[in-house]
Biopython code that builds the backbone (N, CA, C, O; Angstrom):
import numpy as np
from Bio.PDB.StructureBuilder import StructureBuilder

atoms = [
    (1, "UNK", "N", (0.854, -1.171, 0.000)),
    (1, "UNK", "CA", (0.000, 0.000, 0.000)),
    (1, "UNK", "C", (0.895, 1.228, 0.000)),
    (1, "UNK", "O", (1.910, 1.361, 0.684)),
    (2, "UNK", "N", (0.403, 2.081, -0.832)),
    (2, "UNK", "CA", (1.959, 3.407, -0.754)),
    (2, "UNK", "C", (0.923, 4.063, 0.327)),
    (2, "UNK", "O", (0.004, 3.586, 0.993)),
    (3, "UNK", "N", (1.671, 5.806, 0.163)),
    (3, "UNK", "CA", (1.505, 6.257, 1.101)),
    (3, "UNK", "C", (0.375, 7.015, 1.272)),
    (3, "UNK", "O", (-0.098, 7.240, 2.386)),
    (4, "UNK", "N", (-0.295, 7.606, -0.206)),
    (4, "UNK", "CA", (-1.145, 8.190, -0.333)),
    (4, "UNK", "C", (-2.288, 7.745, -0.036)),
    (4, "UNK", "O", (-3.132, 8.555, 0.348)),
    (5, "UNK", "N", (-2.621, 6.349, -0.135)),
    (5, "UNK", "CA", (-3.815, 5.583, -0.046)),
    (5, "UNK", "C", (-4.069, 5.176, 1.518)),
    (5, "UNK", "O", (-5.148, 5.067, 2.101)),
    (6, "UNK", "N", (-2.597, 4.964, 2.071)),
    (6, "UNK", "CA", (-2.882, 5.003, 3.529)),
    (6, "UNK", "C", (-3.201, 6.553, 4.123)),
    (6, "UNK", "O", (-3.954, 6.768, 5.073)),
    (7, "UNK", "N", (-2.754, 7.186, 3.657)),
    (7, "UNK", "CA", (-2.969, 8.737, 4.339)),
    (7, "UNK", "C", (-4.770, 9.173, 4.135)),
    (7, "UNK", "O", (-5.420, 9.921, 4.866)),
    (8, "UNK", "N", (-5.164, 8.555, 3.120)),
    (8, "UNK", "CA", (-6.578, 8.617, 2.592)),
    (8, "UNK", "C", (-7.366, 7.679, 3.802)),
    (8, "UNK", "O", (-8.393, 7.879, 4.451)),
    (9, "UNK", "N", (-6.512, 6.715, 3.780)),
    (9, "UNK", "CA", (-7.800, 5.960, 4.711)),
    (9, "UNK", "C", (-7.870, 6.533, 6.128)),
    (9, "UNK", "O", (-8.909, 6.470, 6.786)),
    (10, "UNK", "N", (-6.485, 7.222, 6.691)),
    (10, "UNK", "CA", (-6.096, 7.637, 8.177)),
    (10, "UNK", "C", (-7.735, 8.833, 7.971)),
    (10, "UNK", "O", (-8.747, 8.700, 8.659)),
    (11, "UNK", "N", (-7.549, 9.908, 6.859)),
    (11, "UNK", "CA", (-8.132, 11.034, 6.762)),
    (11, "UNK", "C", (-9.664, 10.171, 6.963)),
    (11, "UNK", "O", (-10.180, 10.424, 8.051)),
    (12, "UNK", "N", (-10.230, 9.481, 6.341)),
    (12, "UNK", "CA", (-11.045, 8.848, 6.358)),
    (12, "UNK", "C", (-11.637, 8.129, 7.493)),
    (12, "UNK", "O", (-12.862, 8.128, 7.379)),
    (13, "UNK", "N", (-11.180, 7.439, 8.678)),
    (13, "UNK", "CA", (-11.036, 7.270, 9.777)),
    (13, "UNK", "C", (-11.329, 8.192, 10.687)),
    (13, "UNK", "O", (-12.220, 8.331, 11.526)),
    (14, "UNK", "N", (-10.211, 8.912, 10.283)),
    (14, "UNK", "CA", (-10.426, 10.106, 11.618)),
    (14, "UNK", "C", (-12.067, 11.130, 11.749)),
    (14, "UNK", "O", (-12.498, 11.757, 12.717)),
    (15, "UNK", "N", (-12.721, 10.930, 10.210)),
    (15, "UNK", "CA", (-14.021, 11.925, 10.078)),
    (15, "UNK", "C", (-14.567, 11.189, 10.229)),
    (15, "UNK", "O", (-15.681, 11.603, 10.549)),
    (16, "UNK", "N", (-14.509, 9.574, 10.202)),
    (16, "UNK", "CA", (-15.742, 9.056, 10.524)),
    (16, "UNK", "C", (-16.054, 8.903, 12.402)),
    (16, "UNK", "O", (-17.159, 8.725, 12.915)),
    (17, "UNK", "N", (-14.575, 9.054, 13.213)),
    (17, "UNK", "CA", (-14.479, 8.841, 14.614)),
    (17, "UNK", "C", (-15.062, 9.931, 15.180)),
    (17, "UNK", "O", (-15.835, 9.772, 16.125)),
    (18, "UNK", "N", (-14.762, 11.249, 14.662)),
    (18, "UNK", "CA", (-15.228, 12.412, 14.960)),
    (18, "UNK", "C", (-16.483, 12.491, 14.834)),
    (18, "UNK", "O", (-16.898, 13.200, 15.750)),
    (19, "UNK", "N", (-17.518, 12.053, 14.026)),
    (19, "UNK", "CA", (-18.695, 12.091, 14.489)),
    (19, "UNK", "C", (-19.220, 12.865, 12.971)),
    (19, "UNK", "O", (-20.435, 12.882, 12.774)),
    (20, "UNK", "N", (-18.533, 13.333, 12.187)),
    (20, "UNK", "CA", (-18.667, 14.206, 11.062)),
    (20, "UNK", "C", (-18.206, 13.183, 9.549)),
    (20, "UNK", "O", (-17.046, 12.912, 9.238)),
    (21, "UNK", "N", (-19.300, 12.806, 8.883)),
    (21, "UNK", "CA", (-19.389, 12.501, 7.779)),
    (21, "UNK", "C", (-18.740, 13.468, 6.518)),
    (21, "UNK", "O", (-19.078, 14.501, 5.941)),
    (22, "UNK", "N", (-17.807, 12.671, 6.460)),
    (22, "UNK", "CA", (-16.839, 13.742, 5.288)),
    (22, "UNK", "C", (-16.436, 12.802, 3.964)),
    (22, "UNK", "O", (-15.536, 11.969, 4.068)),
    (23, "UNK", "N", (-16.872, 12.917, 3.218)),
    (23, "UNK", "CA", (-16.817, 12.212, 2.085)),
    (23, "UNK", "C", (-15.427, 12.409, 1.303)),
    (23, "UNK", "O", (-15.167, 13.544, 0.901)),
    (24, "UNK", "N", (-14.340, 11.154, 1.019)),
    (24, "UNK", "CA", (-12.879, 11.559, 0.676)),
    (24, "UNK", "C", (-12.826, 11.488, -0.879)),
    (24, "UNK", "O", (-13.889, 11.118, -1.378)),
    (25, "UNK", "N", (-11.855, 11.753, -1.723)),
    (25, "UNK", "CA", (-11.396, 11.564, -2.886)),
    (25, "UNK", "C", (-11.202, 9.990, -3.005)),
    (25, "UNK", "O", (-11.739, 9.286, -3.860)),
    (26, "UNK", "N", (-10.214, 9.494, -1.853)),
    (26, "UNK", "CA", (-9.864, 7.670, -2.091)),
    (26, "UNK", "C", (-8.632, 7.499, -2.827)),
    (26, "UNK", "O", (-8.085, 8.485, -3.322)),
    (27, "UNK", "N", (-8.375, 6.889, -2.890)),
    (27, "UNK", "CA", (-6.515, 6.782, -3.562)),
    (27, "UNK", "C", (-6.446, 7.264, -4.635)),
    (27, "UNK", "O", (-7.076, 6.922, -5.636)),
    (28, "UNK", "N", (-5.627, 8.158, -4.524)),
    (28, "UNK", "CA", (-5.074, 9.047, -5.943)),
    (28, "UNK", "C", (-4.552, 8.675, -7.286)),
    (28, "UNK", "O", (-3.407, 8.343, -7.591)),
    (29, "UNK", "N", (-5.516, 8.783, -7.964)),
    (29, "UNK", "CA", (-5.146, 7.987, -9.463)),
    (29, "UNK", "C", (-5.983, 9.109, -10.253)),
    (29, "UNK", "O", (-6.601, 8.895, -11.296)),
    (30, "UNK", "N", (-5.927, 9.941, -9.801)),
    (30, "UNK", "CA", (-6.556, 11.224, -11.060)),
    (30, "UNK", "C", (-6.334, 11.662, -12.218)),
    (30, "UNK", "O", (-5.217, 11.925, -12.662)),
    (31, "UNK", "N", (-7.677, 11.806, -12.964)),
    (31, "UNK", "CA", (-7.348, 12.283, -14.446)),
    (31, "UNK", "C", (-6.308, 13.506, -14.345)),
    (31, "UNK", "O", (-6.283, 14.343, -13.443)),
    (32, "UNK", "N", (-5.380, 13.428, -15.560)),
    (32, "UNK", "CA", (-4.779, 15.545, -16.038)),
    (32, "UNK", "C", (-6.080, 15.717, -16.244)),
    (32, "UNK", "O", (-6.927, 14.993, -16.768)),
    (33, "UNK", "N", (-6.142, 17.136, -15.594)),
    (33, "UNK", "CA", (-6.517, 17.933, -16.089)),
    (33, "UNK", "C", (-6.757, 18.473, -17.553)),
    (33, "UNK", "O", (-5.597, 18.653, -17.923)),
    (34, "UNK", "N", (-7.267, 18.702, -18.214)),
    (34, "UNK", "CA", (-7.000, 18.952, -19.911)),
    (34, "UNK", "C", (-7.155, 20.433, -20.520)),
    (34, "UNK", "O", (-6.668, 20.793, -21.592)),
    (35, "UNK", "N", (-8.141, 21.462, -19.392)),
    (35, "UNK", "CA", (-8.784, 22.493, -19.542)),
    (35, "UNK", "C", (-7.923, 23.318, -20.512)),
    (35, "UNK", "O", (-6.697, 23.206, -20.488)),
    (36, "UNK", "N", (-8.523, 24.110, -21.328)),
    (36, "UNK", "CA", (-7.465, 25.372, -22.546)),
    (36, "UNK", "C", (-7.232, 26.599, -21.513)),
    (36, "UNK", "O", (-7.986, 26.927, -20.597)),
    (37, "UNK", "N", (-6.238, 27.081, -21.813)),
    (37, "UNK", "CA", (-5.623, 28.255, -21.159)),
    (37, "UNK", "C", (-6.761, 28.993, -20.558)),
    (37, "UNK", "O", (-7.828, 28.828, -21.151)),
    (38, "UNK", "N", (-6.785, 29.851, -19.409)),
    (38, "UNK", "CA", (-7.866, 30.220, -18.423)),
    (38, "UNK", "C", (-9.342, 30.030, -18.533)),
    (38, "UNK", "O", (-10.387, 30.591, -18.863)),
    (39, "UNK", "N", (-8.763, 28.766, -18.004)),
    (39, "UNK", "CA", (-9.830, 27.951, -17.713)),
    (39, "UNK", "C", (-9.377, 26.488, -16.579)),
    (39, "UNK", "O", (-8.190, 26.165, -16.626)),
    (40, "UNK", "N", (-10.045, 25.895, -15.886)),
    (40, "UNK", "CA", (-9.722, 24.996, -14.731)),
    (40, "UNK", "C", (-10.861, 23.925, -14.901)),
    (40, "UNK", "O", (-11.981, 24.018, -15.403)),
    (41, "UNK", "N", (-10.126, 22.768, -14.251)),
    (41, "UNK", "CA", (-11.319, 21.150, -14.371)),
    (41, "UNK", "C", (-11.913, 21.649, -13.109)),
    (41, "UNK", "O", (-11.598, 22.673, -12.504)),
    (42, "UNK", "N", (-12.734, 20.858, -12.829)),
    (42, "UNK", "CA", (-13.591, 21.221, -11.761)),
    (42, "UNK", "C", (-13.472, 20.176, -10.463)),
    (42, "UNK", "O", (-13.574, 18.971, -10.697)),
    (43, "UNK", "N", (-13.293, 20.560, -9.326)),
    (43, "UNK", "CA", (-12.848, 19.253, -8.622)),
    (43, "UNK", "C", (-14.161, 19.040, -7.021)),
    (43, "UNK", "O", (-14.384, 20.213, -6.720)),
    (44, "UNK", "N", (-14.600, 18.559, -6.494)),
    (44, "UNK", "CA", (-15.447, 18.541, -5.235)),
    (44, "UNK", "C", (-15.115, 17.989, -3.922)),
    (44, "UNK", "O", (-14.265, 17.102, -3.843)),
    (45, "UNK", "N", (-15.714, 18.436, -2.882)),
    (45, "UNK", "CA", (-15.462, 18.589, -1.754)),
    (45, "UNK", "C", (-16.464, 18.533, -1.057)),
    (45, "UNK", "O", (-16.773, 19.532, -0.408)),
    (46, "UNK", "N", (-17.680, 16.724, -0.956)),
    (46, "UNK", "CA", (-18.644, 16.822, -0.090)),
    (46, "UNK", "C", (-18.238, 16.749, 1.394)),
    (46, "UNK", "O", (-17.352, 16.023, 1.845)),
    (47, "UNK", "N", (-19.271, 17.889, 2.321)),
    (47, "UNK", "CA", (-18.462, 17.634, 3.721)),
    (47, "UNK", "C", (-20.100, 17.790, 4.717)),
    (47, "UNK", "O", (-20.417, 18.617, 5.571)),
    (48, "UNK", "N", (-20.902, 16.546, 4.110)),
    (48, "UNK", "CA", (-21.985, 16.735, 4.218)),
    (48, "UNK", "C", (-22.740, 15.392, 3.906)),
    (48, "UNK", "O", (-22.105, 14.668, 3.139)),
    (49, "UNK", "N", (-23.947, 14.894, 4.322)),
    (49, "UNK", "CA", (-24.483, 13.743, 3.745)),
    (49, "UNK", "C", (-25.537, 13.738, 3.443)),
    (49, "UNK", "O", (-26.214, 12.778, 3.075)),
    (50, "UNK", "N", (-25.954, 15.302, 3.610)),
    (50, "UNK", "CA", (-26.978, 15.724, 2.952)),
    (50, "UNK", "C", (-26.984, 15.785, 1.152)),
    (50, "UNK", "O", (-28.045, 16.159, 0.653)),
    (51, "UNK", "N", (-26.187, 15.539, 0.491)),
    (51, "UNK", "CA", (-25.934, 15.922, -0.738)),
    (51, "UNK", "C", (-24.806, 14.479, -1.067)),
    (51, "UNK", "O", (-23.793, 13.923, -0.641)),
    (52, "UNK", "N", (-26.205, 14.386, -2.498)),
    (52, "UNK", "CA", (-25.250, 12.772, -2.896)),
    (52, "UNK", "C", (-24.922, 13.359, -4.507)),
    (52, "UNK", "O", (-23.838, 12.967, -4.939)),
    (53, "UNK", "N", (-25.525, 14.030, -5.215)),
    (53, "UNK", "CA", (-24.798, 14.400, -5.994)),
    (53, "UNK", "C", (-24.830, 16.129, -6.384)),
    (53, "UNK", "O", (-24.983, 16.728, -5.320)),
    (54, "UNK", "N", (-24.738, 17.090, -7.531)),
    (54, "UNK", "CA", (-24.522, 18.216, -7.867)),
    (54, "UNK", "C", (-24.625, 18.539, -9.295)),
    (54, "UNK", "O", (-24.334, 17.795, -10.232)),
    (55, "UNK", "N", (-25.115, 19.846, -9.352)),
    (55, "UNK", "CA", (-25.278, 20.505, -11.094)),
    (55, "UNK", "C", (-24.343, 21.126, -10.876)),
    (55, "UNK", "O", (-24.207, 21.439, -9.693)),
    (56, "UNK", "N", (-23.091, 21.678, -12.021)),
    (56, "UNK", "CA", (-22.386, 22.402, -12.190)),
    (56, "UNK", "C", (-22.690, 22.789, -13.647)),
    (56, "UNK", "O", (-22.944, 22.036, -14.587)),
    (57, "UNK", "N", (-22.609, 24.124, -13.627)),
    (57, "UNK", "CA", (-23.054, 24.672, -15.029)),
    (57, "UNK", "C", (-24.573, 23.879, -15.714)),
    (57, "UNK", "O", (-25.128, 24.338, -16.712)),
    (58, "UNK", "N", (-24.936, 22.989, -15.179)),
    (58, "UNK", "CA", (-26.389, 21.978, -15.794)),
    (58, "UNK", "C", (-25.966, 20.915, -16.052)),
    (58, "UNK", "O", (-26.752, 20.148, -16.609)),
    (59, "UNK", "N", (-24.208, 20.300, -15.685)),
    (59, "UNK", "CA", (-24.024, 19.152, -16.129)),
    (59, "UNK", "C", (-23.823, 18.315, -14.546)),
    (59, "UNK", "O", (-23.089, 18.691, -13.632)),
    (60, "UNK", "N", (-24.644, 17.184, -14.558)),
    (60, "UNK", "CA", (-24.902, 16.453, -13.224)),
    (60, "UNK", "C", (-23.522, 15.623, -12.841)),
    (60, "UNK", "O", (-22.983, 14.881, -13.661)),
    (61, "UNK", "N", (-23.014, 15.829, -11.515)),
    (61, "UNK", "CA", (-21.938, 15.190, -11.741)),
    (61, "UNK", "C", (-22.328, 14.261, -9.972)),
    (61, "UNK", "O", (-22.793, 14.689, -8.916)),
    (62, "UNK", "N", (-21.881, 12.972, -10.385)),
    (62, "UNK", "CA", (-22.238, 12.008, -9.293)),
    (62, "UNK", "C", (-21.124, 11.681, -8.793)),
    (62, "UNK", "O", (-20.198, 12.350, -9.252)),
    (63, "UNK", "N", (-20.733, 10.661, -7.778)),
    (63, "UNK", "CA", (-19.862, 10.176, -6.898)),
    (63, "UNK", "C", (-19.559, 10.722, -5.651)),
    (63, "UNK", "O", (-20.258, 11.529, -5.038)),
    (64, "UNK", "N", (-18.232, 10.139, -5.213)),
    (64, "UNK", "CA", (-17.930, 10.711, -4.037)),
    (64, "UNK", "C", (-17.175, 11.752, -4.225)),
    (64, "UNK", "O", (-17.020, 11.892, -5.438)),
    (65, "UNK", "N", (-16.219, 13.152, -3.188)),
    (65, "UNK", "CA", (-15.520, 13.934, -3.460)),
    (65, "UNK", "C", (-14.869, 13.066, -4.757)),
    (65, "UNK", "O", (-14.913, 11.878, -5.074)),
    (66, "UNK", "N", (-14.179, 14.396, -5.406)),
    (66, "UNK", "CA", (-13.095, 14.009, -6.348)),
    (66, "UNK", "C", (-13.062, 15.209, -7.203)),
    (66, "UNK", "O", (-13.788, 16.200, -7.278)),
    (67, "UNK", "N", (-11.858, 14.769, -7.910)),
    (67, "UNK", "CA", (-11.709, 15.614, -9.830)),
    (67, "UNK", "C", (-12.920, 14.979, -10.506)),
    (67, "UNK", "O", (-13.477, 13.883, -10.436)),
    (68, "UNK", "N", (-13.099, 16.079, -11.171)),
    (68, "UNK", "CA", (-13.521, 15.745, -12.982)),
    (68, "UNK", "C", (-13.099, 16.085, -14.479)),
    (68, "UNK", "O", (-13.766, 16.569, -15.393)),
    (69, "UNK", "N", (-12.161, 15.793, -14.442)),
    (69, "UNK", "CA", (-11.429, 16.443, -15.455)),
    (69, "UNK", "C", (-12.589, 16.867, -16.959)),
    (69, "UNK", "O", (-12.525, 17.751, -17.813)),
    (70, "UNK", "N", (-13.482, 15.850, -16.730)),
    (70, "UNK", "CA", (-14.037, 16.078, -18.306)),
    (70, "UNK", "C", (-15.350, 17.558, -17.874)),
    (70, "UNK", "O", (-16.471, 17.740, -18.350)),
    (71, "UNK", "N", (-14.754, 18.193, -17.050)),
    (71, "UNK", "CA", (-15.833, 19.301, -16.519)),
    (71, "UNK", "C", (-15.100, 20.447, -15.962)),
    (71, "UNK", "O", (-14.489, 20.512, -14.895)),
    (72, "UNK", "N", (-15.321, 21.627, -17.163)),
    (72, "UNK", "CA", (-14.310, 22.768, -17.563)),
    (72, "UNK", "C", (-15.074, 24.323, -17.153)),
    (72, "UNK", "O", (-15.933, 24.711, -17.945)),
    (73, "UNK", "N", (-14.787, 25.145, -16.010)),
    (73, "UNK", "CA", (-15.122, 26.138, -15.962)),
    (73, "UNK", "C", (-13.996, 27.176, -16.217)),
    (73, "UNK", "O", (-12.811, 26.881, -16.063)),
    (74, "UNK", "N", (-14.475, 28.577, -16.667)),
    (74, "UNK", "CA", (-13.692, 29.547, -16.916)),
    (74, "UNK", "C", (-12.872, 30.206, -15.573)),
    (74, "UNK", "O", (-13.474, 30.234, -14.499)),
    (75, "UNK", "N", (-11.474, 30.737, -15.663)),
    (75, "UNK", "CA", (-11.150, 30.997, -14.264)),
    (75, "UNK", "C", (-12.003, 32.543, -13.424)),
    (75, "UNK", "O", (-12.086, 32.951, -12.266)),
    (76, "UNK", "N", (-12.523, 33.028, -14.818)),
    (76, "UNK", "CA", (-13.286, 33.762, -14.095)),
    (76, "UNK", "C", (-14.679, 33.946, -13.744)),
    (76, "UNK", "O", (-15.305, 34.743, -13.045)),
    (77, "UNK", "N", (-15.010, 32.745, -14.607)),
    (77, "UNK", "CA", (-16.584, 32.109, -14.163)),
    (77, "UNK", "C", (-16.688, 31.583, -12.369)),
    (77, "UNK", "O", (-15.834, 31.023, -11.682)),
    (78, "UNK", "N", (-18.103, 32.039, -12.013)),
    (78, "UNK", "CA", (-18.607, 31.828, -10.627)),
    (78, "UNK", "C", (-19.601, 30.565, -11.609)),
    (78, "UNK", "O", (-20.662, 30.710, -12.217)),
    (79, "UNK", "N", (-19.051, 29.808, -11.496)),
    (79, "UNK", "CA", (-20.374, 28.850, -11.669)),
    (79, "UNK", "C", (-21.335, 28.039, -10.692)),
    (79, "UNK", "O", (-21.250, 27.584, -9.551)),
    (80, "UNK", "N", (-22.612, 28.100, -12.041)),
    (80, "UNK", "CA", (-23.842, 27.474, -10.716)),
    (80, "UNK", "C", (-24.133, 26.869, -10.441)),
    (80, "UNK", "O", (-25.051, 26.443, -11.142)),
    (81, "UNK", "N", (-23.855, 26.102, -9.281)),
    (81, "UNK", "CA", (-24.194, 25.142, -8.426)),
    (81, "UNK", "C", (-25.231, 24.444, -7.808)),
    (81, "UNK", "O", (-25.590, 25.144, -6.861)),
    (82, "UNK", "N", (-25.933, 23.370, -7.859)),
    (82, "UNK", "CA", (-27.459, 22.925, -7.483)),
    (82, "UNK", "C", (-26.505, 21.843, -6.676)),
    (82, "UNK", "O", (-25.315, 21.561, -6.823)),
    (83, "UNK", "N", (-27.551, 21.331, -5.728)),
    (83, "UNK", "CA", (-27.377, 20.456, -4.890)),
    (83, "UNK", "C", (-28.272, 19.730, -4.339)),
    (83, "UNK", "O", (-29.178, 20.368, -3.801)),
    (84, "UNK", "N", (-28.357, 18.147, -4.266)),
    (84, "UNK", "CA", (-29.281, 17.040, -4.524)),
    (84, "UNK", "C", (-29.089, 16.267, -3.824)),
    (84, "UNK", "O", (-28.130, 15.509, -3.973)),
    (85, "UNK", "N", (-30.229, 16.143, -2.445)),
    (85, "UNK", "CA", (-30.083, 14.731, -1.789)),
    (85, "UNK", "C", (-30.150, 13.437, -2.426)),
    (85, "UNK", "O", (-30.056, 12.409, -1.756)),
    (86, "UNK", "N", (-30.355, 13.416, -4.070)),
    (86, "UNK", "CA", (-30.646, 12.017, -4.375)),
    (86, "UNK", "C", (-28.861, 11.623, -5.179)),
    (86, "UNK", "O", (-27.877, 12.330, -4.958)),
    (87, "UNK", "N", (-28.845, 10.408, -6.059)),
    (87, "UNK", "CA", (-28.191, 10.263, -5.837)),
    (87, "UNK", "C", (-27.595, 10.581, -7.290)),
    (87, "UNK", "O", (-26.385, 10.618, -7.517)),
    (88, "UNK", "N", (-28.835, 10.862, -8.479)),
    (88, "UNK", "CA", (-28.704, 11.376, -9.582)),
    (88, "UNK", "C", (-29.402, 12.641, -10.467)),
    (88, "UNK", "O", (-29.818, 12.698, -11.624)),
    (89, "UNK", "N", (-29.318, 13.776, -9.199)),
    (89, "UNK", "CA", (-29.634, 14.928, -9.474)),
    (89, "UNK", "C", (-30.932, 14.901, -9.748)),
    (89, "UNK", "O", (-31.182, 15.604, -10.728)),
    (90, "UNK", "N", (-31.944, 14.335, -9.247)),
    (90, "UNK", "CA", (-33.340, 14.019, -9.262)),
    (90, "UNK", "C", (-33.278, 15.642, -9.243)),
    (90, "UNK", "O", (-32.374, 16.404, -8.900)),
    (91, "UNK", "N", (-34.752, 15.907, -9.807)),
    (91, "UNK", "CA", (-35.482, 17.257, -9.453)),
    (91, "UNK", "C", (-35.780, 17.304, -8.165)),
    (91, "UNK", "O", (-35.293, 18.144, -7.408)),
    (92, "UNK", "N", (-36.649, 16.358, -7.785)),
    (92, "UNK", "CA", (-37.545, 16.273, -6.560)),
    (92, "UNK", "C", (-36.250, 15.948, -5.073)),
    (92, "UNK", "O", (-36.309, 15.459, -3.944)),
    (93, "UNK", "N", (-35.330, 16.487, -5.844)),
    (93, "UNK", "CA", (-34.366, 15.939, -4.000)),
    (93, "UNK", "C", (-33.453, 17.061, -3.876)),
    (93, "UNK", "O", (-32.686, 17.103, -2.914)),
    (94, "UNK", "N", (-33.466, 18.477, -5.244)),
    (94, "UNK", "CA", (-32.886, 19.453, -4.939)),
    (94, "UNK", "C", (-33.086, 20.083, -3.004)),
    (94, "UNK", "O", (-34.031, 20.151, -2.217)),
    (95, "UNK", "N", (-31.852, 20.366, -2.964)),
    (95, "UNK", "CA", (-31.685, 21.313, -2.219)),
    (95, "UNK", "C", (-31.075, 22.376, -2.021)),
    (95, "UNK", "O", (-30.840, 23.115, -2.977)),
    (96, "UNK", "N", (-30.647, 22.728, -0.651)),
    (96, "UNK", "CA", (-29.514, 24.360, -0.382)),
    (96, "UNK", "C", (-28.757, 23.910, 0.515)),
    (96, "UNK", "O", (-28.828, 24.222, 1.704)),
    (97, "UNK", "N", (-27.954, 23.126, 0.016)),
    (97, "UNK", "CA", (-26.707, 22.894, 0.787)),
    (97, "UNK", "C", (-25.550, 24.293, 0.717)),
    (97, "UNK", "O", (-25.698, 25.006, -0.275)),
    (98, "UNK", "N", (-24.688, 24.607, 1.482)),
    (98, "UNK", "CA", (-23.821, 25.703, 1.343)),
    (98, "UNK", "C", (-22.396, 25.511, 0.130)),
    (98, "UNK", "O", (-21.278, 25.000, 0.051)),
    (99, "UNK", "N", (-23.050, 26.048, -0.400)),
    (99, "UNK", "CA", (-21.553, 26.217, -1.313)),
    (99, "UNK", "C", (-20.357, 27.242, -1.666)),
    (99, "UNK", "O", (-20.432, 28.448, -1.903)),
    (100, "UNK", "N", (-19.488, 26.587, -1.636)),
    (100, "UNK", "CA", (-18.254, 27.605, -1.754)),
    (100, "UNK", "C", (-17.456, 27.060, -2.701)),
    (100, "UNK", "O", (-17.552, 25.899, -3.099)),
    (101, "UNK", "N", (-16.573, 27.963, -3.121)),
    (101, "UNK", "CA", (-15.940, 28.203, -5.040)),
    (101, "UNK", "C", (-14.732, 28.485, -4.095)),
    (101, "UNK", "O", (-14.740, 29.350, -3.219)),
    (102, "UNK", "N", (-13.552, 27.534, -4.418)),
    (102, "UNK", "CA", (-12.033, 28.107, -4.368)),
    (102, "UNK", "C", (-11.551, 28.144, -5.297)),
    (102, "UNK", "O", (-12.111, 27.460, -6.154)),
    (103, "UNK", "N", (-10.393, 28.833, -5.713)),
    (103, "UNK", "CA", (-9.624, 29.102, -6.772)),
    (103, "UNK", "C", (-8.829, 27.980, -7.151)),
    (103, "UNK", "O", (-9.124, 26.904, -6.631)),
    (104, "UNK", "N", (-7.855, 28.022, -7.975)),
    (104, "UNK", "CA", (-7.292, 26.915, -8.914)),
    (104, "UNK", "C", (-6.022, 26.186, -7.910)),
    (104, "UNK", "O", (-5.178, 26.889, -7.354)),
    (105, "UNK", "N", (-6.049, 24.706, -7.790)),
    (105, "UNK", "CA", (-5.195, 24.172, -7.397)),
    (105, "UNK", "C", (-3.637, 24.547, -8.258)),
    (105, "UNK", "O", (-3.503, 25.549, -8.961)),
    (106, "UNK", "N", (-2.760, 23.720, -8.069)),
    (106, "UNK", "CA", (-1.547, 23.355, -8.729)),
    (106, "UNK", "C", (-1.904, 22.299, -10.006)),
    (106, "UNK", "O", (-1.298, 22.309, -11.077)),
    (107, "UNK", "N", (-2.696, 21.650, -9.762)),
    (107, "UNK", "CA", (-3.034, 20.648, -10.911)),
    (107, "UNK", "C", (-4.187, 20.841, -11.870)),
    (107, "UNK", "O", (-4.769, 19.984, -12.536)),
    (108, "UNK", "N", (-4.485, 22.684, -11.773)),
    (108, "UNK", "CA", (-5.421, 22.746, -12.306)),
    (108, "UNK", "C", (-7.088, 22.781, -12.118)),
    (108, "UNK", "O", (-7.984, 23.061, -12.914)),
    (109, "UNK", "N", (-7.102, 22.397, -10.800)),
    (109, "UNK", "CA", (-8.603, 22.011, -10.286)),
    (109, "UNK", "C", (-9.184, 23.341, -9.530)),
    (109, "UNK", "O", (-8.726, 23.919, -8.545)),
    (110, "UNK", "N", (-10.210, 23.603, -10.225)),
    (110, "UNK", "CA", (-10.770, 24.440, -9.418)),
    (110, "UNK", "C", (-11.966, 23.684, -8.179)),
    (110, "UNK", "O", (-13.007, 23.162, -8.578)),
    (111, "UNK", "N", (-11.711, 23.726, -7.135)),
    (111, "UNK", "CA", (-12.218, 22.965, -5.987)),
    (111, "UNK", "C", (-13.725, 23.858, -5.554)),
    (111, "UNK", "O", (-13.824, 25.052, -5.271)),
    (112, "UNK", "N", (-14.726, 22.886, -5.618)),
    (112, "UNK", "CA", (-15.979, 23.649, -5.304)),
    (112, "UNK", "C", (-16.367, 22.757, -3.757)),
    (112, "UNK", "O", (-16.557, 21.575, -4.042)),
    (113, "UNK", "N", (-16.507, 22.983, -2.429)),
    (113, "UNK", "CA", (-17.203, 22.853, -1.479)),
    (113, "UNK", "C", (-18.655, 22.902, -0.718)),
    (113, "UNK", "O", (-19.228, 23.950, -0.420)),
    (114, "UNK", "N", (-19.132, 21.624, -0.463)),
    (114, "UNK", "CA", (-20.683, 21.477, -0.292)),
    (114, "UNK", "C", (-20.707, 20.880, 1.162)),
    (114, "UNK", "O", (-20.527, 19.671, 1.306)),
    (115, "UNK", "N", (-20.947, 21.780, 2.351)),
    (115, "UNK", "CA", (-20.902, 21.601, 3.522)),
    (115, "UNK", "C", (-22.713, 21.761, 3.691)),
    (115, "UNK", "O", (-23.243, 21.650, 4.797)),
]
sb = StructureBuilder()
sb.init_structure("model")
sb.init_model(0)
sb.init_chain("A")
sb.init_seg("    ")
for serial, (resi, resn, name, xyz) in enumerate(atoms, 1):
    if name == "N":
        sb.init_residue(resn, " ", resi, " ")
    sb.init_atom(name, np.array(xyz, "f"), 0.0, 1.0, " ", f" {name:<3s}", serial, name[0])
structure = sb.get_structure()
């Protein structure tokens, strides 16, 4: 097991002991990034279990935290965010979970947060 995947499971562990459901990325094997000059992939950050999946720009994106490389916002686009207790952006399970927009990683990812 290298190190990253153990450091994932420690991180993983520790939010589930704490009492706080925090949903991880999981061992690092991520797409590049591909996005054209200013512009960033889009990456997530559920910290919540209220919200199983998300609209970004109108395109539904499912799983757990992670990258998406095949999902491209502008660096100066605020893009819009929906948020869905179900587990494939049902209409009927929208909600208002809190969201927050950070700026561009090192690898390109612009990191969006759903607490």
């Amino acid at each position: 097991m290298d190190r990253k995947t153990w450091l994932s499971g420690v991180v993983t562990a520790i939010a589930v002991s704490s009492g706080t459901l925090v949903l991880t990325a999981g061992p690092a094997s991520a797409a590049t990034c591909q996005a054209q000059p200013f512009s960033s992939c889009v990456a997530v950050s559920y910290q919540t279990s209220q919200v199983k999946s998300i609209r970004v720009n109108g395109r539904c994106l499912i799983g757990p935290s992670g990258q998406h490389p095949n999902v491209v916002i502008g660096h100066d686009e605020t893009p819009f965010v929906q948020t869905y207790g179900g587990a494939r952006c049902e209409g009927n399970t929208e909600n208002r979970a809190r969201v927050n927009i950070g700026g561009e990683d090192a690898n390109r990812y612009r990191w969006i947060w759903i607490s």
